[in-house]
C-alpha positions as CSV (number, residue, x, y, z in Angstrom):
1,X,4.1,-13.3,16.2
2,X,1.0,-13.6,13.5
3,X,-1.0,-13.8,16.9
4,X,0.8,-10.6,17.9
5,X,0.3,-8.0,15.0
6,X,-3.5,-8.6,14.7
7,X,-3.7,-7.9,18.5
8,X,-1.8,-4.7,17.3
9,X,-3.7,-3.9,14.1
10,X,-7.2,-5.1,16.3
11,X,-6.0,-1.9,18.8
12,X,-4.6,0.2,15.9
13,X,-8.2,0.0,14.4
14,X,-9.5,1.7,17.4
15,X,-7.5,4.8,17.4
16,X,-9.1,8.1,15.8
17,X,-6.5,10.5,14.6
18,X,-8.7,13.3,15.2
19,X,-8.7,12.6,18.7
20,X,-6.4,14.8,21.2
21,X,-5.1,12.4,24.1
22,X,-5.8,8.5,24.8
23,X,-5.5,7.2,28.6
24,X,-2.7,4.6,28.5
25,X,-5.1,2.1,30.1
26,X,-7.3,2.5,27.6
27,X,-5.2,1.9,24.4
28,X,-4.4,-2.6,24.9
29,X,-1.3,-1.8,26.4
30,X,0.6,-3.8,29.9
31,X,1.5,-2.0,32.7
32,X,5.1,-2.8,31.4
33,X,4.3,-1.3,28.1
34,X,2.7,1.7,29.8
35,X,5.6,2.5,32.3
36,X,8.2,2.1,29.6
37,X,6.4,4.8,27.7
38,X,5.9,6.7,30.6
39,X,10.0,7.1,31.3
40,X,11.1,7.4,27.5
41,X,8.6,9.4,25.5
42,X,9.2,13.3,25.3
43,X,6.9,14.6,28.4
44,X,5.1,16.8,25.4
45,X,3.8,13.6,24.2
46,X,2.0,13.1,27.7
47,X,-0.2,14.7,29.6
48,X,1.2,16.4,32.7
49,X,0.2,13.2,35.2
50,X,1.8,11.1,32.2
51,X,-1.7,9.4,32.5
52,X,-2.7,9.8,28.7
53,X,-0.8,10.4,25.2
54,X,-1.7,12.5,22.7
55,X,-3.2,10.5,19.8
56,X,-0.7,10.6,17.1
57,X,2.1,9.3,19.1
58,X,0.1,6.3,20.6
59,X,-0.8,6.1,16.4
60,X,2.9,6.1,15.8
61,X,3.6,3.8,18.7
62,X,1.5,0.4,17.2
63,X,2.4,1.5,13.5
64,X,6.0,1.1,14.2
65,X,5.1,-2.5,15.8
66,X,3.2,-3.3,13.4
67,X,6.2,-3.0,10.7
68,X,8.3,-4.2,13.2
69,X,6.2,-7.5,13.3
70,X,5.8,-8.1,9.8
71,X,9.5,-7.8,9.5
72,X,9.7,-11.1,12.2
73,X,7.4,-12.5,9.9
74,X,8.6,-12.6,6.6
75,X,12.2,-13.2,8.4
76,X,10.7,-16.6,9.1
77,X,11.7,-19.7,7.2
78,X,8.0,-20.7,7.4
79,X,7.3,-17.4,6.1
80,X,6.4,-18.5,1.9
81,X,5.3,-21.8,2.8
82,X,2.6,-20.6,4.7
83,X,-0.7,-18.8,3.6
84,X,0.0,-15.5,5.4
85,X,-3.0,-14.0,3.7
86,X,-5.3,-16.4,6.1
87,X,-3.5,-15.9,8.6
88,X,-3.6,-12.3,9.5
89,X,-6.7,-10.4,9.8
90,X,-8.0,-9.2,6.3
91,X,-10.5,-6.9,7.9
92,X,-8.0,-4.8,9.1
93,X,-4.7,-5.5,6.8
94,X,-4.6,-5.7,2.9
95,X,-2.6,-8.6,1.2
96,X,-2.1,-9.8,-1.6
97,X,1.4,-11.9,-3.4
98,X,2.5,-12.8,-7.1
99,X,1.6,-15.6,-8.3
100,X,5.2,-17.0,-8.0
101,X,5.4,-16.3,-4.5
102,X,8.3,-13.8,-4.4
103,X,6.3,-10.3,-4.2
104,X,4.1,-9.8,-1.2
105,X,2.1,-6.1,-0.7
106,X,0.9,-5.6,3.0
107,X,-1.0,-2.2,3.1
108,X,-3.3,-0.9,6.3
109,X,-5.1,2.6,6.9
110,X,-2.0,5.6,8.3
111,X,-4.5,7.6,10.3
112,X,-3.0,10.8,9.0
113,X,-5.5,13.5,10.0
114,X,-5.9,16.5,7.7
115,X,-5.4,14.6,4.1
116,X,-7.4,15.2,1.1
117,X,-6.4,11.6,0.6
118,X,-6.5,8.4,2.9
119,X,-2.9,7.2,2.9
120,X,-1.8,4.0,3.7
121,X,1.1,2.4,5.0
122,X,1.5,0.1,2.2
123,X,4.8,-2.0,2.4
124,X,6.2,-4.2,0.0
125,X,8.1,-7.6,0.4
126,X,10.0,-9.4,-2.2
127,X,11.5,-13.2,-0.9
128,X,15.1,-13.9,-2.9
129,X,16.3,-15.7,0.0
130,X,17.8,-19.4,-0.1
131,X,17.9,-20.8,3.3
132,X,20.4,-23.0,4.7
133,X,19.2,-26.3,6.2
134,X,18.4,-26.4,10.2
135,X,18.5,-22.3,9.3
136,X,14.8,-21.0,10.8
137,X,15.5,-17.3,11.1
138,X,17.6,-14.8,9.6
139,X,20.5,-12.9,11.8
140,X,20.3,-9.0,11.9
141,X,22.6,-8.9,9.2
142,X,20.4,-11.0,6.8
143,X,17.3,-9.2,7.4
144,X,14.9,-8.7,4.5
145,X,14.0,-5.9,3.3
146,X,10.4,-4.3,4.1
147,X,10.2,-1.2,1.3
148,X,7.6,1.0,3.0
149,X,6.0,3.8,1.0
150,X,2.8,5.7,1.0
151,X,-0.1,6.7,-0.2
152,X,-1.0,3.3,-2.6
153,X,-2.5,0.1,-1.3
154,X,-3.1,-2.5,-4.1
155,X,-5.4,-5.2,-5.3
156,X,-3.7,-7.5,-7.5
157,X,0.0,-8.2,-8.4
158,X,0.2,-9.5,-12.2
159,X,3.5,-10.9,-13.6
160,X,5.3,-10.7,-17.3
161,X,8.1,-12.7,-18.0
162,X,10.8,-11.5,-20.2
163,X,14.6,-12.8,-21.4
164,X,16.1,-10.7,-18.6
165,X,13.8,-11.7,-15.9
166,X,9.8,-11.2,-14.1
167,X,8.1,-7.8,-14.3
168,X,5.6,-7.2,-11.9
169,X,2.3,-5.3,-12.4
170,X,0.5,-4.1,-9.3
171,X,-2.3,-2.7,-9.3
172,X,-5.1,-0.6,-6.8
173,X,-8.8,1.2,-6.7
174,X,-9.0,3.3,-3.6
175,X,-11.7,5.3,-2.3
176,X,-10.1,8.2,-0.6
177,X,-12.7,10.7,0.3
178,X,-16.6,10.3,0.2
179,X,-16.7,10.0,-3.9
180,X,-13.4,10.5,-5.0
181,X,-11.5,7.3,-6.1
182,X,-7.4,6.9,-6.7
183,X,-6.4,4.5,-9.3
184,X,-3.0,3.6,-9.8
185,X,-0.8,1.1,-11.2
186,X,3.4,0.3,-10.9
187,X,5.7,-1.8,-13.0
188,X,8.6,-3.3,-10.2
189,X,11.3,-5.7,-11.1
190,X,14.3,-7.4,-8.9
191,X,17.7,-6.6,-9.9
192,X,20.8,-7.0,-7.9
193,X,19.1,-7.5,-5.3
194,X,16.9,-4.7,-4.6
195,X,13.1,-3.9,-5.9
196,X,13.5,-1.0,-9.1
197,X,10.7,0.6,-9.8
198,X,9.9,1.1,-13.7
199,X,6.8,2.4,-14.5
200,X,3.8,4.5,-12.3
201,X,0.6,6.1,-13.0
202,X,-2.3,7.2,-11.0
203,X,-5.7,9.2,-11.4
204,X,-8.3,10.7,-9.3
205,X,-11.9,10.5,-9.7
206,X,-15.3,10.7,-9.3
207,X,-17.7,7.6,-8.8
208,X,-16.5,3.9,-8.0
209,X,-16.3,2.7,-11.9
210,X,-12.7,2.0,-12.7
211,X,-10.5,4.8,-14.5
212,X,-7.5,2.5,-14.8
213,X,-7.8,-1.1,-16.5
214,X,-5.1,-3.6,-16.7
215,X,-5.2,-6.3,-19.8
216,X,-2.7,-8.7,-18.4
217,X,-2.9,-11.1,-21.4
218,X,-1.6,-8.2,-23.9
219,X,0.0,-6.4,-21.5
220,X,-2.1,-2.7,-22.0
221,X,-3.2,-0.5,-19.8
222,X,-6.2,1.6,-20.8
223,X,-7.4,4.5,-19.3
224,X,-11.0,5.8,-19.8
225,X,-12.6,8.5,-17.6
226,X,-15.0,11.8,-17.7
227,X,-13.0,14.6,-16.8
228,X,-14.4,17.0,-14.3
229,X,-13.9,20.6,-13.2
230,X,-11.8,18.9,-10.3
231,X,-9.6,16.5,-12.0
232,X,-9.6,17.9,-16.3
233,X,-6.3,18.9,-15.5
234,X,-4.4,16.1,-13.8
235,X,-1.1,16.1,-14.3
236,X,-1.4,12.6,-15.3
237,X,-4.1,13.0,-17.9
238,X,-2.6,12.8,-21.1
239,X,-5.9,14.2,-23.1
240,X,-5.1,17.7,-23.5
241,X,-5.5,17.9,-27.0
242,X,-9.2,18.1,-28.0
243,X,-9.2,15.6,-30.4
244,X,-7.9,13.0,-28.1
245,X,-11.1,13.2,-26.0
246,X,-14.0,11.1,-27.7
247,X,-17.6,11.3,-26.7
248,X,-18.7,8.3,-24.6
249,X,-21.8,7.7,-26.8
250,X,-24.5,10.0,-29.2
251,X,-26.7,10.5,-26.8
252,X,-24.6,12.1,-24.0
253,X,-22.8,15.3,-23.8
254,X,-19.9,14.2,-21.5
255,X,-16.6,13.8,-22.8
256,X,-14.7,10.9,-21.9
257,X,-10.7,11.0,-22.0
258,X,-9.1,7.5,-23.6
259,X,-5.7,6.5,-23.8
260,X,-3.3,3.4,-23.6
261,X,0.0,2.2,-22.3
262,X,1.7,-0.4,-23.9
263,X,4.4,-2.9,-22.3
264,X,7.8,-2.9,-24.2
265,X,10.0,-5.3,-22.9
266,X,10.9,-3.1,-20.3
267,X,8.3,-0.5,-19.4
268,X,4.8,0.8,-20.4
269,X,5.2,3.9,-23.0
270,X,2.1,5.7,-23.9
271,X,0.5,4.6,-27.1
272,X,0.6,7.0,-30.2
């Protein structure tokens, strides 16, 4: 299956999302794969000879496999004691896991054309599973759950350790367009079995230096950044207030905005 989904991601790579049609015998598909499409996509997905498919549905087509595939994966019993991350191509799917091995993030590109932003698929993975012995797959009903959202990919995945259980801290620096940078950074924990999601906050920008750090040893997250005609009035900028923004030093006129977010116990609240 590993060998699989890089075949798929290696041909998902390929595909343009500007594009109008690919020929099916150009896209790394078998002649069983092609004539199944032929008889069961909608014929305005198809050319009229049904030789070719428009771009977003073949796009659509190996995305869906793709998900599909990482959810045989992480179904495996194999699945934690094995170092997925070397397994599967990084050059064409992000990874990265906790450090107690519980929380994986798999995130690749999601081709959507027209975006001010380049979204990913970014899925996330957590492992809460105890496995029976001579058990080597889960049944349909014991499936794990993939939790599949977009636009963030991330870098790192930091934990914090509490009385009621582990927090984790994920984090991500994205270029999205020429420029412009996203960084963002989430606060999940596990309860009752599902993912919960406690704490998020992104930022555009301008230039590749980081607007978001993490301080996982105190738990802060500080945010620095020069505010620009484009981005001054993010929603998420909390530097309205003019004495809030500091100069960055004497001898420069830009204004940098500076704020901090503190973990609780529970969640990150902005610092006074």
């Amino acid at each position: 299956m590993v060998r699989q989904t890089n075949y798929d991601l290696s041909q998902y790579h390929k595909l343009q999302e500007y594009k109008k049609y690919y020929a099916l015998n150009d896209v790394g598909l078998t002649n069983k794969e092609i004539h199944k499409i032929k008889n069961s996509y909608h014929k305005e997905n198809l050319s009229t000879n049904k030789d070719s498919i428009i771009a977003y549905s073949i796009i659509g087509y190996y995305k869906d496999r793709i998900i599909n595939n990482l959810q045989k994966i992480t179904n495996h019993k194999t699945f934690t004691k094995k170092d997925i991350t070397a397994l599967l191509d990084d050059d064409l799917i992000k990874m990265v896991k906790s450090d107690d091995n519980k929380l994986f993030h798999f995130s690749f590109d999601a081709k959507v054309f027209g975006v001010l932003f380049r979204e990913q698929v970014s899925i996330l993975y957590y492992d809460d599973y105890k496995w029976n012995k001579g058990k080597s797959i889960h049944s349909h009903k014991e499936k794990k759950t993939l939790y599949e959202f977009y636009p963030n990919s991330y870098n790192t995945i930091d934990t914090i350790h509490t009385n009621t259980g582990v927090n984790y801290v994920l984090f991500g620096h994205d270029k999205v367009r020429g420029n412009n940078f996203m960084d963002h950074i989430s606060l999940y924990t596990y309860e009752k079995g599902k993912l919960v999601h406690k704490f998020n906050y992104s930022l555009a920008h301008e230039g590749d230096e980081y607007a978001i750090k993490y301080d996982k040893i105190n738990h802060v997250i500080d945010v620095v950044y020069t505010p620009n005609e484009k981005y001054a009035t993010s929603i998420d900028c909390y530097c309205e207030e003019e004495e809030i923004i500091k100069l960055y030093n004497k001898t420069q006129t830009l204004k940098r905005c500076a704020y901090s977010f503190k973990f609780t116990g529970d969640t990150f609240e902005l610092v006074d």
